[in-house]
C-alpha positions in Angstrom: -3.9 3.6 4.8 -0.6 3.2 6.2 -0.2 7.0 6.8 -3.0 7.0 9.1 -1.3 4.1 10.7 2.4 5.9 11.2 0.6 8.9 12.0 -2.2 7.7 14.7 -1.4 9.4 18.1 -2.5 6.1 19.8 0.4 4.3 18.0 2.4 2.4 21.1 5.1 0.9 18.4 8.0 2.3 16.5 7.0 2.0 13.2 9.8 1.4 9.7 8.8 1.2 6.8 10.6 -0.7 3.5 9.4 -0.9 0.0 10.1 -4.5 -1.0 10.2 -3.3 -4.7 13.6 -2.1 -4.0 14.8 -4.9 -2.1 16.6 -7.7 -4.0 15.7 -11.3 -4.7 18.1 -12.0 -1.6 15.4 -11.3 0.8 13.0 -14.0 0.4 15.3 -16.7 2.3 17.5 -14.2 4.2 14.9 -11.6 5.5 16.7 -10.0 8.2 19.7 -9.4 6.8 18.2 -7.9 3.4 15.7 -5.6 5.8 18.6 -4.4 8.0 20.2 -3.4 4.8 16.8 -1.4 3.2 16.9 0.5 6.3 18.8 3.6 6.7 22.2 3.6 7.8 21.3 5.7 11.1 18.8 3.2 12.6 20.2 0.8 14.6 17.7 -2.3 13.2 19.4 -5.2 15.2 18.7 -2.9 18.1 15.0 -1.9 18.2 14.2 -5.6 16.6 15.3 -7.1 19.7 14.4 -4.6 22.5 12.5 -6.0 25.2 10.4 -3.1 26.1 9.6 -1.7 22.7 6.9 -2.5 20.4 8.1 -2.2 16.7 6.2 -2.4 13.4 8.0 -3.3 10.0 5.7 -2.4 6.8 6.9 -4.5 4.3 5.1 -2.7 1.2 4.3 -3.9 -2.1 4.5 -7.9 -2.4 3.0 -7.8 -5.5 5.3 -5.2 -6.8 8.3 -7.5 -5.7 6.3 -10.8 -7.5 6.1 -8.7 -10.8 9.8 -7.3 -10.7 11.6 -10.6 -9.5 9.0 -12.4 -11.4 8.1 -14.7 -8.0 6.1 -17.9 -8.3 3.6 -18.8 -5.8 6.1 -21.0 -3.8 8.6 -18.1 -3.6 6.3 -15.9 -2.2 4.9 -18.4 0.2 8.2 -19.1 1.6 8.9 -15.5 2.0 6.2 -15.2 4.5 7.4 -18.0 5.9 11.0 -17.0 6.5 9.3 -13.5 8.0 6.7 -15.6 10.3 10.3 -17.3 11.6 11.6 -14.5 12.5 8.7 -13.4 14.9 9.2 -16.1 16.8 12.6 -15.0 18.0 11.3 -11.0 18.4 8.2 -10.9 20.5 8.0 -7.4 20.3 8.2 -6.9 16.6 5.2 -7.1 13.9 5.1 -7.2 10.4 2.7 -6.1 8.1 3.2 -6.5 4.4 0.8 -5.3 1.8 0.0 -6.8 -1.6 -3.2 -6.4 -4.3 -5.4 -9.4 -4.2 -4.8 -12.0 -7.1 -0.8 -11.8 -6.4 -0.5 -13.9 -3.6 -2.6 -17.5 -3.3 -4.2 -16.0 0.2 -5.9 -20.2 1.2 -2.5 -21.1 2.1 -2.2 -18.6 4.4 -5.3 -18.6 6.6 -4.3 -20.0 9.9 -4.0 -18.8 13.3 -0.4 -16.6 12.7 -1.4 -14.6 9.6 -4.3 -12.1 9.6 -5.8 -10.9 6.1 -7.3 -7.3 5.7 -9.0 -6.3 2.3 -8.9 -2.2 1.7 -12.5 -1.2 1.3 -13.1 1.5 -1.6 -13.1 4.9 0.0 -16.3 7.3 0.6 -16.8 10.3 -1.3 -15.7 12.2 1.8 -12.3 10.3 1.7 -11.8 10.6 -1.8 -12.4 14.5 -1.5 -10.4 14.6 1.7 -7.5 13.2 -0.4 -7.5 15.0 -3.4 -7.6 18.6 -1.3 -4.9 17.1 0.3 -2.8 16.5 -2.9 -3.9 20.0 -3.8 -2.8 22.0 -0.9 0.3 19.6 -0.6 1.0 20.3 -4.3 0.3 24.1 -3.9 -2.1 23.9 -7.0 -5.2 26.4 -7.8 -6.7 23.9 -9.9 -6.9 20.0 -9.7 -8.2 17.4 -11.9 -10.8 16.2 -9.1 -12.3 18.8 -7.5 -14.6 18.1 -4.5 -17.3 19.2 -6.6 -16.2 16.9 -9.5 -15.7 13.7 -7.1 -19.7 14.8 -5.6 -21.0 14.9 -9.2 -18.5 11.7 -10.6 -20.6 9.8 -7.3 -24.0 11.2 -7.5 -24.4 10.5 -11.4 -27.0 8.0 -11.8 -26.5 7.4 -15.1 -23.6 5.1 -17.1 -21.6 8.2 -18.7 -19.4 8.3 -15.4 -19.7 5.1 -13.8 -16.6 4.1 -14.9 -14.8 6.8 -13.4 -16.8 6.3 -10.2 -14.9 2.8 -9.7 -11.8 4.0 -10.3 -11.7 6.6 -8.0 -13.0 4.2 -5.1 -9.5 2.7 -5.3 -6.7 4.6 -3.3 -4.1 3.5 -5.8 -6.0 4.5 -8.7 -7.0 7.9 -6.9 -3.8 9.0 -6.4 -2.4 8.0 -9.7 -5.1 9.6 -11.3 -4.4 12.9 -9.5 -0.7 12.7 -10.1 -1.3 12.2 -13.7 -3.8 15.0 -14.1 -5.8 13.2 -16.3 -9.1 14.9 -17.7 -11.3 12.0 -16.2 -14.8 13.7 -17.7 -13.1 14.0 -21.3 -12.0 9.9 -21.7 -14.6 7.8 -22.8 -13.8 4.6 -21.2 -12.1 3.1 -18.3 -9.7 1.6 -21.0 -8.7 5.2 -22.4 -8.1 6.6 -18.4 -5.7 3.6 -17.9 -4.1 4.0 -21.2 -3.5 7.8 -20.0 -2.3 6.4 -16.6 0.1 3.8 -18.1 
């Protein structure tokens, strides 16, 4: 996840982080200037975006969140990678990585030798523990909707009654909104009646 990224000791780059959900329209043709402007008043951005001897990373979160709310076309979005690819070529030292769910962004038109891909694999049972115990303790709660014994017994079920759940909780997204929510997984019926409760 990108915690584990900003949080990695080995991590030899200043990292930022913007969520382009919160960015406006703007930004697609004039990336800089709108990304100076999400940043926080304190940080210098012209500065570390152009230092010589400092590696910086810019997560630029949620491009299908930004596609839904500005209601993007395929062309829009395209050229917004574009106009970010640009400016790499005048900062050497900076990267970008922006994050999207598959299906919002037509991902043939970018496979070439400047743009990488990486697909989110689901999470083991011993991630999806580790990160509900961590919403728990985080949360200071005594009781949580998915204990480590109900993710072990939501995994190990062999039959159909919870194999719905099982896929849901694979996803981080769907994890952590399903924690947040405190939604009674076992008592819904259907992965149609968990997402009803989510949304």
């Amino acid at each position: 996840s990108i915690h584990d990224i900003l949080t990695h000791s080995n991590l030899n780059a200043q990292p930022f982080f913007i969520r382009l959900q919160k960015v406006s329209k703007e930004i697609l043709d004039r990336p800089l200037h709108h990304i100076q402007e999400a940043l926080p008043s304190e940080i210098d951005a012209a500065t570390w975006m152009t230092a010589k001897d400092q590696k910086s990373i810019l997560f630029l979160d949620g491009l299908d969140e930004m596609h839904m709310t500005h209601s993007l076309s395929d062309e829009e979005v395209i050229r917004f990678i574009n106009n970010c690819k640009k400016l790499l070529t005048d900062k050497p030292n900076l990267h970008i990585i922006i994050t999207s769910r598959f299906n919002y962004i037509e991902t043939s038109k970018l496979y070439n030798d400047d743009c990488l891909i990486f697909e989110l694999g689901k999470l083991s049972i011993k991630q999806q523990q580790t990160l509900a115990a961590k919403y728990q303790t985080r949360l200071s709660l005594t009781k949580c909707n998915l204990s480590k014994e109900n993710i072990r017994k939501i995994n190990n079920d062999d039959s159909s009654r919870l194999k719905h759940i099982k896929e849901l909780i694979e996803l981080p997204i769907l994890l952590q909104m399903i924690l947040i929510s405190g939604v009674d997984v076992e008592q819904q019926q259907s992965k149609s009646a968990i997402y009803n409760e989510l949304f």
